[in-house]
C-alpha positions in Angstrom: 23.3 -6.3 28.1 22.9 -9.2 30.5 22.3 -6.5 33.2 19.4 -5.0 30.7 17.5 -8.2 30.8 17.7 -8.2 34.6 16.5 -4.9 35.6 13.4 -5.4 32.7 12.7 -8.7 34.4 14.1 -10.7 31.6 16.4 -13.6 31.5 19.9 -14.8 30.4 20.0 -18.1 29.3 23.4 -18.0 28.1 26.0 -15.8 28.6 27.6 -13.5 25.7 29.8 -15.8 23.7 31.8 -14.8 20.5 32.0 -16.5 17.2 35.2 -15.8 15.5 34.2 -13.3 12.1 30.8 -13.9 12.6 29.7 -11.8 16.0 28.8 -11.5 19.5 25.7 -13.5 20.9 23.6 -14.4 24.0 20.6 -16.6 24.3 18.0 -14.4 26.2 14.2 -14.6 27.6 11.4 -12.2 27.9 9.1 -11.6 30.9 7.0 -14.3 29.5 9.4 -16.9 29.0 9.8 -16.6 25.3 13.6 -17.6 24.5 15.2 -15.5 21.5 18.7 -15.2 20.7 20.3 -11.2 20.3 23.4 -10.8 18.6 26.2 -8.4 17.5 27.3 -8.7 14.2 31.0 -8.4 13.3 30.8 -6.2 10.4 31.1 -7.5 6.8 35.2 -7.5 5.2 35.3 -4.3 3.5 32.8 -2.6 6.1 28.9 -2.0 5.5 27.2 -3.6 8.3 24.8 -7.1 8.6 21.5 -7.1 6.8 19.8 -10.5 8.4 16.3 -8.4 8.5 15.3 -7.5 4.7 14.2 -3.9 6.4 14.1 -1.9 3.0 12.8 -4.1 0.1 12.3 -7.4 0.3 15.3 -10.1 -0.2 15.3 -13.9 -1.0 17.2 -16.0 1.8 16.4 -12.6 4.6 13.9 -12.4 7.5 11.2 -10.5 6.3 8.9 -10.4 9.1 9.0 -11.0 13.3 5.9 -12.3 14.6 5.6 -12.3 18.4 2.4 -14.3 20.1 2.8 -14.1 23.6 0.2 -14.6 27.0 0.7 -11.1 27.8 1.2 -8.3 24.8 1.2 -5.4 26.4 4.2 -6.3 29.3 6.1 -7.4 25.7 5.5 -4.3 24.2 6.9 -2.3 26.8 9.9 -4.8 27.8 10.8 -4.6 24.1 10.5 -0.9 24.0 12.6 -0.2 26.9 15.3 -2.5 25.8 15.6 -2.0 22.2 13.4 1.0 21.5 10.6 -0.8 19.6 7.4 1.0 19.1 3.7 0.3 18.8 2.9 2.0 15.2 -0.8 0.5 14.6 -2.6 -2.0 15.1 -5.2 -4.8 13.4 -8.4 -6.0 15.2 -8.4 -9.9 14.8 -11.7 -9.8 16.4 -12.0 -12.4 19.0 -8.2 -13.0 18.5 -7.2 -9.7 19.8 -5.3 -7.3 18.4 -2.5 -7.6 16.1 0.1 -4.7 16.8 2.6 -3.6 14.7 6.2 -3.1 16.0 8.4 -0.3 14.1 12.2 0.6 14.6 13.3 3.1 12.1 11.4 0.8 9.9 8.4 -2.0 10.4 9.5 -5.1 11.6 7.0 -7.3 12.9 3.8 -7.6 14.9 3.1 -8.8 18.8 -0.5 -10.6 19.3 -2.4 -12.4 22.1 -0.7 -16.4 21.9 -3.4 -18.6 20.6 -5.1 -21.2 23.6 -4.2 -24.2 20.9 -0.5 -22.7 21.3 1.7 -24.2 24.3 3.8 -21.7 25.1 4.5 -17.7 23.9 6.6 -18.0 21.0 8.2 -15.8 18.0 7.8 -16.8 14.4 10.0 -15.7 12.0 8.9 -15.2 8.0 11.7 -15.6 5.6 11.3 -14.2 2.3 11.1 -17.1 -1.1 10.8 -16.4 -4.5 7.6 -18.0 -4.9 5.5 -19.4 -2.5 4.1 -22.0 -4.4 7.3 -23.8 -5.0 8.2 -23.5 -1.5 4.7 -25.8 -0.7 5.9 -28.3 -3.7 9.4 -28.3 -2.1 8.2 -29.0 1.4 5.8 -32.2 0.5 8.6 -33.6 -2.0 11.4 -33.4 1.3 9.2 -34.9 4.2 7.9 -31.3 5.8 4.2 -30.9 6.4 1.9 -27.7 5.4 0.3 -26.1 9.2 -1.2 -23.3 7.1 -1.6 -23.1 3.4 -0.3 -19.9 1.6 -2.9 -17.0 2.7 -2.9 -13.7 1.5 -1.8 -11.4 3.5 -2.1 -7.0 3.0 0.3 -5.9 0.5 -0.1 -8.9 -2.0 2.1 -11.4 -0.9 1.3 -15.0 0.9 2.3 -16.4 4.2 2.3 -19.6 4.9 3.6 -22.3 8.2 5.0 -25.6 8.2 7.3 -28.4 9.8 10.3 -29.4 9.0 10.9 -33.4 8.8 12.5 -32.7 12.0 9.6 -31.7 13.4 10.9 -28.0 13.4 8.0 -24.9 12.6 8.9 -22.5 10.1 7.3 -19.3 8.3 7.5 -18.3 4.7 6.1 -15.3 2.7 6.5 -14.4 -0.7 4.9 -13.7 -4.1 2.6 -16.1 -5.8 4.0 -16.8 -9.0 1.9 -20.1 -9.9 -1.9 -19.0 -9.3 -3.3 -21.9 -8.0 -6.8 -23.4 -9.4 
């Protein structure tokens, strides 16, 4: 794989290293300099295979969305196509924001757009799925995080929503609104 990420003008930031029962990972970079981790999953005891991505229906605790903002979308696009076979299925015009493409492999998985100028660098965001997106805000003030972006509807009903950890990590939740707000 390491090879992969040469010839498409990526990077290898650390080597393949294995984690006893758990998998085979790497710490990568795209053209652009965004960092990502890929990994190979040991298989689950009793067979089946990893489900970290919520690809089918949506699942508490799982990834349910990949959210790439980057200086250059279209060089992602096709790095990420030739290496893992993501396509372009769509897109959204976020007017003077650009374009908001959707990504599909076997199944939608996220979205590449233009980074933002307030953002320092290109960056993924991963949205993990909660049960209710209002609690999620009430349990992030109550442990020391701050709210970046309130919960915002987003197409298909649910509500996204960034924030920072006391740590000063970003985050990304999305779920159902449960407790309508007033």
């Amino acid at each position: 794989m390491a090879q992969a990420f040469a010839s498409a003008q990526g990077s290898v930031h650390m080597p393949p290293q294995d984690i006893p029962g758990v998998g085979l990972f790497a710490l990568v970079g795209d053209p652009q300099g965004v960092m990502f981790y890929i990994m190979t999953p040991t298989p689950p005891p009793g067979g089946g295979s990893s489900q970290p991505f919520a690809a089918t229906e949506p699942m508490v605790g799982h990834c349910a969305w990949n959210e790439l903002a980057t200086a250059n979308p279209a060089a992602a696009l096709n790095f990420y196509h030739d290496l893992f076979g993501w396509a372009r299925d769509g897109e959204m015009d976020m007017g003077a924001l650009g374009k908001y493409e959707f990504l599909r492999h076997d199944f939608m998985l996220g979205a590449i757009m233009p980074k933002m100028p307030e953002m320092p660098v290109s960056m993924w965001t991963h949205y993990f799925r909660v049960s209710d997106i209002d609690a999620a805000v009430s349990a992030i003030k109550a442990n020391g995080g701050e709210i970046v972006q309130e919960p915002t509807e987003i197409p298909g009903g649910d509500f996204s929503m960034n924030a920072i950890d006391p740590q000063g990590v970003a985050f990304a939740l999305v779920g159902s609104r449960n407790q309508r707000n007033n």
